[in-house]
C-alpha positions as CSV (number, residue, x, y, z in Angstrom):
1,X,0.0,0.0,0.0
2,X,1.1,3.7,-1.2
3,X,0.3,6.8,-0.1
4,X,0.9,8.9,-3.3
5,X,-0.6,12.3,-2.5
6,X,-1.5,14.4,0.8
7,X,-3.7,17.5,0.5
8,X,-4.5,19.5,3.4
9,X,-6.6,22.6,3.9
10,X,-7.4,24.5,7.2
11,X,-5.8,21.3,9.1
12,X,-4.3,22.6,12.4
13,X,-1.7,24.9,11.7
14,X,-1.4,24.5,7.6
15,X,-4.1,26.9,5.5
16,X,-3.2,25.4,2.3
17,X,-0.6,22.2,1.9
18,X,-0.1,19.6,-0.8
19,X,2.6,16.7,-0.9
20,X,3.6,14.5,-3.4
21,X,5.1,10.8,-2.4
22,X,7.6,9.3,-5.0
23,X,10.2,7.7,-2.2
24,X,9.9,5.0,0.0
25,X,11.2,6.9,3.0
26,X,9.5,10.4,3.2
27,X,11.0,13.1,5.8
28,X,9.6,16.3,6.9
29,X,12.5,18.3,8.5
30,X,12.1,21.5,9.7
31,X,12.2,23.6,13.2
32,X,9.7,22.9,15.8
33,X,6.5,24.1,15.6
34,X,6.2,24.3,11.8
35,X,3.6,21.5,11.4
36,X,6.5,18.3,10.8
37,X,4.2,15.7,13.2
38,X,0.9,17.6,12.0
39,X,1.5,16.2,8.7
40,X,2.2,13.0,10.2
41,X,-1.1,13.0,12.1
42,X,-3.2,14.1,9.1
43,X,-1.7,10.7,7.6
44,X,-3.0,9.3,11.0
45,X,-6.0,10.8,10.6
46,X,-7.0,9.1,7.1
47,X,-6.4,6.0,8.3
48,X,-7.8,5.6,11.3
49,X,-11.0,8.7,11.4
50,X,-9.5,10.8,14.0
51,X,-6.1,12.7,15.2
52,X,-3.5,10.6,17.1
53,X,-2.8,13.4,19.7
54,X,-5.7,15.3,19.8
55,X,-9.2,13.1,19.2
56,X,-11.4,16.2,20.1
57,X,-12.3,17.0,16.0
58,X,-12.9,20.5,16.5
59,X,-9.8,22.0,17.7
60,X,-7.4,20.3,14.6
61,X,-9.5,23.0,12.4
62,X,-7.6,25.8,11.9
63,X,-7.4,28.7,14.3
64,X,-8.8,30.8,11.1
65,X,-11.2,29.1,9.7
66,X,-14.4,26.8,10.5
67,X,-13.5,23.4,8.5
68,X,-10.4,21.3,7.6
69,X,-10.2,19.0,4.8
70,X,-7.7,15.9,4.6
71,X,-7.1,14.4,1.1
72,X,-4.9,10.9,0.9
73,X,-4.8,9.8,-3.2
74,X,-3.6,5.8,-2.1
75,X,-2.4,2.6,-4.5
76,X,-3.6,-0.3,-2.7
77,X,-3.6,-3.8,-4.4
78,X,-3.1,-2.4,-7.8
79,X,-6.6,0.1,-7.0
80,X,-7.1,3.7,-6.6
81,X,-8.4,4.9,-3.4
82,X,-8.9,8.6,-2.4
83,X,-10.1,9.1,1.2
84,X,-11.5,12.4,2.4
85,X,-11.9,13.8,5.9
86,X,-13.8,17.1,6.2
87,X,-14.8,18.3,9.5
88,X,-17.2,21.4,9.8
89,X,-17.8,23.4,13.4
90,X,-20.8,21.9,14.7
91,X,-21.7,19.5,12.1
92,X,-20.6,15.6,12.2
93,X,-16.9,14.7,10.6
94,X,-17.4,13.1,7.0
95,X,-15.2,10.0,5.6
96,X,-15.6,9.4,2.5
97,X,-14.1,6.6,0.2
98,X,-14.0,6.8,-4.0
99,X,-16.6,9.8,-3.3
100,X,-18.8,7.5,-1.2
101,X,-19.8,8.5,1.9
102,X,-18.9,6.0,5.0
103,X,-22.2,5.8,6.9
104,X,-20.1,4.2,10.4
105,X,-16.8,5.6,10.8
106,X,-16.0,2.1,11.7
107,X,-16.1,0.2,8.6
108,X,-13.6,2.7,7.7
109,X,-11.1,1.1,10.3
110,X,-8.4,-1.3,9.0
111,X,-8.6,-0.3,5.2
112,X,-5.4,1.6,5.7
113,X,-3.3,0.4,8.2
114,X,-0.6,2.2,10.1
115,X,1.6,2.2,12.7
116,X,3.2,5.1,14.4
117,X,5.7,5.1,16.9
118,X,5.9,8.9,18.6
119,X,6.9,9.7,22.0
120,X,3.9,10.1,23.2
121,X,3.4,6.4,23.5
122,X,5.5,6.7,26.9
123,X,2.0,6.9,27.8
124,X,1.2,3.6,27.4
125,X,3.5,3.0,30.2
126,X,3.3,5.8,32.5
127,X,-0.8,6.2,32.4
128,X,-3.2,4.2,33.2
129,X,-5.2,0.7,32.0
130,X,-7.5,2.2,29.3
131,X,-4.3,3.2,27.0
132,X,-3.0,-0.3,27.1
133,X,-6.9,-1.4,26.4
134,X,-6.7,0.9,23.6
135,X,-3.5,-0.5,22.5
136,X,-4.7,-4.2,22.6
137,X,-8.0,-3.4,20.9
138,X,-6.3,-1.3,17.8
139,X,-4.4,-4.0,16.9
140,X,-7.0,-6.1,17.0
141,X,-9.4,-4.6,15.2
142,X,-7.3,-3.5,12.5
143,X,-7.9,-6.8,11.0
144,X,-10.7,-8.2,12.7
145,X,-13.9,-6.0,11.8
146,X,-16.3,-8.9,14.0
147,X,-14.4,-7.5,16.8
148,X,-14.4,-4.0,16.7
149,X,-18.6,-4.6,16.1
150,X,-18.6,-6.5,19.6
151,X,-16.6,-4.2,21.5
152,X,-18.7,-1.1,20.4
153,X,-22.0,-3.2,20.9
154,X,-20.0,-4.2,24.4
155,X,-19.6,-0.4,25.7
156,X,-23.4,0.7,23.9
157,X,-24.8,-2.3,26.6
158,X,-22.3,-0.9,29.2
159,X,-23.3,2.5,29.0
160,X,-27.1,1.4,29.4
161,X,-26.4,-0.6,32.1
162,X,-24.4,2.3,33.6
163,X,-27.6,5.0,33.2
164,X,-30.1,2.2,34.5
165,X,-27.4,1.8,37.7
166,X,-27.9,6.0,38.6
167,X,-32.1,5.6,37.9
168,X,-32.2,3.1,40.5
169,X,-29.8,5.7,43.2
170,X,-32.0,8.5,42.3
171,X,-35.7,6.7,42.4
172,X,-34.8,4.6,45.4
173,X,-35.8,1.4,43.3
174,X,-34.7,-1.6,41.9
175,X,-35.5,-3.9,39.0
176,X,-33.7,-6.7,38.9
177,X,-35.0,-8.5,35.5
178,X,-34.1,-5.2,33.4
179,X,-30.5,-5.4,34.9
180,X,-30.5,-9.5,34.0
181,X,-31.2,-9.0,30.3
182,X,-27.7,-5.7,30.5
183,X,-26.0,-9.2,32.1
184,X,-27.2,-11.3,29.6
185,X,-26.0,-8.8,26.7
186,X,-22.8,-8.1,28.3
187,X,-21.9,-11.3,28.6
188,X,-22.6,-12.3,25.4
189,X,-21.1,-9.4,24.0
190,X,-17.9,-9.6,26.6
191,X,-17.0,-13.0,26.7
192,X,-15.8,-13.7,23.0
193,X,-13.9,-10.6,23.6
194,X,-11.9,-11.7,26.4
195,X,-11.3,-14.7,24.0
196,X,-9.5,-12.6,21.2
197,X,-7.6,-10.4,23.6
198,X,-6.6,-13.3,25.0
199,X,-5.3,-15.7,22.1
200,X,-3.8,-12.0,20.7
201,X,-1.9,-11.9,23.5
202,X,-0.3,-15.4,23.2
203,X,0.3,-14.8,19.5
204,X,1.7,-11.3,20.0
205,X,3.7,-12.0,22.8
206,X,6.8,-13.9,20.9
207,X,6.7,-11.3,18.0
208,X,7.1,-8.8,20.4
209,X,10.2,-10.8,22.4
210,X,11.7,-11.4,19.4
211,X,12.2,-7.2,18.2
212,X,12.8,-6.5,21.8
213,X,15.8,-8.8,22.4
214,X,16.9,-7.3,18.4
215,X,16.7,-3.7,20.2
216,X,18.7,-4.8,23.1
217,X,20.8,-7.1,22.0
218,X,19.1,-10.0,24.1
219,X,20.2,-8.2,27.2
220,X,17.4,-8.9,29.4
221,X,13.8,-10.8,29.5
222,X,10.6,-9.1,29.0
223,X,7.3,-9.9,29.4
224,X,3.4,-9.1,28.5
225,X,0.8,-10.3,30.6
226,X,-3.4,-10.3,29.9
227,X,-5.3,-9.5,33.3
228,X,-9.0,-10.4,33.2
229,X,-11.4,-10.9,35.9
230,X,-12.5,-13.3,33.3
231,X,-9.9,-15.1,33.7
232,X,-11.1,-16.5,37.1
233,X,-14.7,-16.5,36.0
234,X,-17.8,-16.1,33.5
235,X,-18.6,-12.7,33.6
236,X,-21.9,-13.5,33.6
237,X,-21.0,-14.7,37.2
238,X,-18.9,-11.6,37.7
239,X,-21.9,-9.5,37.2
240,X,-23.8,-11.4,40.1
241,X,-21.4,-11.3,42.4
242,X,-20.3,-7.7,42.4
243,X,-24.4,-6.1,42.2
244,X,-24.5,-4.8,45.5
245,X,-21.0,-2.9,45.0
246,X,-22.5,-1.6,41.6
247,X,-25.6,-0.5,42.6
248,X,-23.4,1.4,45.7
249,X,-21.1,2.7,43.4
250,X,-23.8,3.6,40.6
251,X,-21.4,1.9,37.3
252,X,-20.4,-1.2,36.3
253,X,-17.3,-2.0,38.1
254,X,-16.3,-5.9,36.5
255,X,-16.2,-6.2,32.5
256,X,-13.8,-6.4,30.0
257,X,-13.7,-2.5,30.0
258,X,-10.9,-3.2,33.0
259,X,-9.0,-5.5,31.9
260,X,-5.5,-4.3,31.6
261,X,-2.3,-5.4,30.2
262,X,1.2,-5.7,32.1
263,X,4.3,-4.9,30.7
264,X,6.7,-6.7,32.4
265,X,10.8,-6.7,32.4
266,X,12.9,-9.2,34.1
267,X,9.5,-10.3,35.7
268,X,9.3,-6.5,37.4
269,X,7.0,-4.2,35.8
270,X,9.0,-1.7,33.8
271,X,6.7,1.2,34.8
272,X,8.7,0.8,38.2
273,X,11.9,-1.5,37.2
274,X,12.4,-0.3,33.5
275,X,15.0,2.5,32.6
276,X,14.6,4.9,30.3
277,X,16.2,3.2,27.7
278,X,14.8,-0.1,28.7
279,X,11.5,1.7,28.8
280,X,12.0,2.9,25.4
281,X,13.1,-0.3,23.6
282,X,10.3,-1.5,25.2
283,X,7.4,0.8,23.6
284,X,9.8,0.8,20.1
285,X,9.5,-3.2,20.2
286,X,5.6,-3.3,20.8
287,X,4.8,-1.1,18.0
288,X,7.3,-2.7,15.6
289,X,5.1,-5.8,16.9
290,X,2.1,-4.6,16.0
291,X,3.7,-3.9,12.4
292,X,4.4,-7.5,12.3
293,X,1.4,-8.5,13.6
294,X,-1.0,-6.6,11.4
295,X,1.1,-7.3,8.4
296,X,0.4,-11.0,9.1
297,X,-3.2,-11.0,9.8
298,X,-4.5,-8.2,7.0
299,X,-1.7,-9.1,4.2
300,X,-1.1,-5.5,3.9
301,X,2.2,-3.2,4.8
302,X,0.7,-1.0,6.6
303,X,2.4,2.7,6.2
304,X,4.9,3.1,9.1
305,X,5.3,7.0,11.2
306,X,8.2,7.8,12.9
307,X,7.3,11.0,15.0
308,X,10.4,12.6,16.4
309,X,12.5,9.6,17.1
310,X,15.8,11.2,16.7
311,X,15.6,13.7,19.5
312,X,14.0,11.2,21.9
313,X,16.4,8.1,20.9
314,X,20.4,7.1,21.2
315,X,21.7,6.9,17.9
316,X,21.6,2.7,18.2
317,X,18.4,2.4,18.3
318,X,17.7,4.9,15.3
319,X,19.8,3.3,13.6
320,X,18.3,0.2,14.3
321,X,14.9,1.5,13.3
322,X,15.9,2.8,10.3
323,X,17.6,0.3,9.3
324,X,14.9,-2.0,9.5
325,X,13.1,-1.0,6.1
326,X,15.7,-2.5,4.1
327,X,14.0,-5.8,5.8
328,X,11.4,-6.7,2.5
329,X,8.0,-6.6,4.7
330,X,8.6,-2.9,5.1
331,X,6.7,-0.5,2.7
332,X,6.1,3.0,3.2
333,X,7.6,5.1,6.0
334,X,7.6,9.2,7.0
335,X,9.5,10.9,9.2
336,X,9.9,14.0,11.4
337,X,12.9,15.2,12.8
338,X,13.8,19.0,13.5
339,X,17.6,18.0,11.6
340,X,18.0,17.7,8.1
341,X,21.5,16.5,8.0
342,X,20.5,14.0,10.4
343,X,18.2,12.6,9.2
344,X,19.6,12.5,5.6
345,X,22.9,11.0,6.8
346,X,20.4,8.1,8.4
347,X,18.2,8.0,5.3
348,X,21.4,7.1,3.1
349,X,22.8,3.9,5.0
350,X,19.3,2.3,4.3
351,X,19.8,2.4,0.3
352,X,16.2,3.0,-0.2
353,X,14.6,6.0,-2.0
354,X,13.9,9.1,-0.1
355,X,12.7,12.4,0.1
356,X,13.6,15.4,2.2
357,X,10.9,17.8,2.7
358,X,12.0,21.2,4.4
359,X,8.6,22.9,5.9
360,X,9.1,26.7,7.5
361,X,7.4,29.0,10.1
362,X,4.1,29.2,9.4
């Protein structure tokens, strides 16, 4: 898969931008603040419906104007495909596909897939379980659309179970079949979940051992680890048990929606045990996983962002990085870095095609 073309109009700080992609390895260089990872997230953007950094639609328009429009011209499996983002103060974001427009944003997921490794994924480390739920599910789901259906239809059910929780604090009531038949959908909803995280888990987990120790040199042992309440029990059963804490509490407080995942480093967790540069082998090694892994499941290279690496990495594991796309199942990559030299001295050793281009105050 290709991304040939970029257009961007009114996207955060660019009025009017275009780009052209002839190179395998595309770099925007510039100083900071002139837009290098905004261009990078309006690539995010088409593939995945919303910004990596900033989800909240509204404030990646423009300071000084009322809309943006993203433009992506693609070459995917010898096809076409032009995707369109437009986004309109107080009106609903539009995707559109070939000029059709997607009625769920969600069947737009996984059509494009991406990886981007930025340093805001320390986050996944430092913050708390709903990133690393994030993380798990986005894999997933970018080549599995049953499950991206379930786990929407999963927090719909949780959110009505949720509202009928605070009705029965502020009314002073209680109805226990209309809380059976949220159990009952939860459950059945929550349960083949758990399932697929799981078995993702167990496939992931060597991909991700094996770019780590490549990173490091094999240096030390690392670890990821599913925690599930269902692990010890059918939620269904969960649900029972923990009703009188629920109703108390006025939310749903055993689901899948708290599972978490545990990243582990010598057996320690590496939140607590992990240096910073074990810490940031660590994050470079899942999201070179999750390349693997979605390459493997969809069939597809999906286009790989580097966001800043240079600044926030030793020159080893750049260099590693880099070095990486002259491995075959590599396709498409862009980077940011504030250096142009440096990041052209890197580009060369890699003997693939690249591009430099220099963006200025804006």
């Amino acid at each position: 898969m290709i991304l040939q073309s970029l257009s961007l109009v009114n996207y955060k700080n660019f009025e009017a931008e275009a780009f052209a992609f002839d190179a395998k390895i595309n770099c925007f260089v510039g100083a900071n603040g002139v837009g290098k990872t905004n261009v990078l997230d309006a690539i995010y953007h088409l593939s995945f419906g919303k910004s990596y950094f900033n989800p909240i639609t509204s404030q990646n328009i423009n300071h000084a104007a009322d809309f943006f429009v993203i433009e992506g011209q693609y070459q995917k499996e010898d096809r076409e495909e032009k995707v369109v983002i437009s986004a309109k103060k107080g009106q609903k974001k539009v995707i559109k596909r070939n000029a059709k427009v997607y009625e769920r944003f969600a069947d737009h997921i996984g059509f494009l897939p991406l990886v981007i490794i930025s340093p805001a994924d320390r986050d996944l480390i430092t913050e708390g379980s709903d990133l690393r739920r994030k993380f798990m599910d986005g894999v997933i789901a970018q080549s599995d659309k049953s499950y991206l259906n379930s786990l929407m239809s999963y927090n719909k059910i949780l959110s009505q179970r949720n509202a009928l929780l605070k009705y029965f604090a502020a009314n002073n009531t209680f109805d226990a079949d209309s809380l059976e038949v949220y159990n009952e959908q939860l459950a059945g909803f929550g349960s083949p979940i758990f399932e697929k995280r799981k078995a993702f888990i167990e496939a992931f987990t060597p991909i991700f051992q094996q770019r780590y120790a490549a990173i490091s040199g094999g240096a030390e042992t690392v670890a990821l680890s599913y925690n599930s309440a269902l692990s010890q029990m059918p939620l269904k059963h969960l649900l029972t048990n923990a009703l009188a804490k629920d109703r108390t509490l006025q939310y749903t407080s055993v689901g899948i929606h708290k599972d978490d995942l545990q990243f582990q480093i010598k057996g320690y967790p590496v939140k607590k045990f992990g240096s910073q540069g074990q810490q940031k082998s660590y994050l470079i090694a899942l999201k070179l996983a999750q390349f693997d892994f979605i390459s493997k499941e969809s069939g597809v290279q999906p286009l790989l962002l580097l966001d800043d690496i240079f600044d926030k990495l030793d020159a080893d594991r750049v260099g590693h990085i880099v070095g990486l796309v002259n491995e075959d199942h590599f396709g498409q990559i862009f980077i940011s870095d504030t250096h142009p030299d440096r990041t052209e001295e890197v580009v060369k050793k890699t003997r693939q095609s690249y591009e430099l281009f220099h963006l200025g105050a804006r």
